[in-house]
C-alpha positions, -999 to +999 in steps of 0.1 A: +646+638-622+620+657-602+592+671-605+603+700-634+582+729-613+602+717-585+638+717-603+625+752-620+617+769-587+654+756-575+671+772-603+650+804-598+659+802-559+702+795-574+696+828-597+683+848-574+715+839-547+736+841-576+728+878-582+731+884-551+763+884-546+771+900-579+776+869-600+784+875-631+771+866-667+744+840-648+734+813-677+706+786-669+707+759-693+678+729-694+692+701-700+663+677-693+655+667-726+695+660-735+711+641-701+699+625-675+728+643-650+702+670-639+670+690-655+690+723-652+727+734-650+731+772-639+766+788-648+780+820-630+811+840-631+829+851-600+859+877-599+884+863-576+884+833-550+866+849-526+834+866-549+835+827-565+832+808-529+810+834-516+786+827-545+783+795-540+781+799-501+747+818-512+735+795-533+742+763-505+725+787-477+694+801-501+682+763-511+692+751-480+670+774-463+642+764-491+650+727-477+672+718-506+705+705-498+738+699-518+743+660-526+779+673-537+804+696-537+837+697-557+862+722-557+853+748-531+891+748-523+904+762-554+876+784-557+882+785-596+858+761-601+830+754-578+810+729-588+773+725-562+755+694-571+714+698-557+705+665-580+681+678-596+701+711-605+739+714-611+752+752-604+789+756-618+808+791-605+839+799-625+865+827-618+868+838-653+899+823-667+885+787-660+849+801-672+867+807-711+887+777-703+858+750-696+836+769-718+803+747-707+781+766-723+795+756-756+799+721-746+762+720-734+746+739-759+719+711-769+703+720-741+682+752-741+692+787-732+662+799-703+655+833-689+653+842-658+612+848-663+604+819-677+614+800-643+592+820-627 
């Protein structure tokens, strides 16, 4: 992976789109130590189709503006599970029936739990 100030300043930028747009229940989870997928994956909750694709449509635009651009996107469609693939972070937007459903929070929880501030 990166540079982990890098990938920490990406997830920060993610967060920060994330609440933006009202995402719910925002999670950031470094995985670094545990996989070699990512150093970070953020989880957010969206209410319907359109609050879930309009989250990540913020995320895309905010680190795209910061000169960080998706390297995969899956599920924008559906819009019950978007899944935005930056490399070095992996943000995962959920409406919240496939949130409970997927439950990656359980299944990654080797990795460690960050605040917000401590991105910063």
């Amino acid at each position: 992976m990166a540079d982990l100030a890098v990938s920490r300043n990406m997830a920060l930028l993610a967060v920060d789109a994330l609440e933006d747009r009202k995402g719910e229940d925002i999670k950031v989870i470094d995985i670094s130590e545990i996989s070699t997928l990512a150093d970070y994956f953020i989880i957010a909750g969206g209410t319907n189709i359109n609050q879930v694709q309009a989250l990540a449509d913020s995320v895309q635009e905010k680190l795209g503006r910061a000169g960080h651009h998706t390297k995969n996107v899956e599920g924008y469609e559906s819009g019950n599970w978007i899944l935005l693939d930056f490399g070095d972070i992996i943000v995962h937007v959920f409406d919240s029936e496939n949130r409970l459903f997927y439950d990656l929070e359980r299944i990654w929880r080797d990795g460690k739990l960050i605040e917000k501030e401590s991105l910063k």
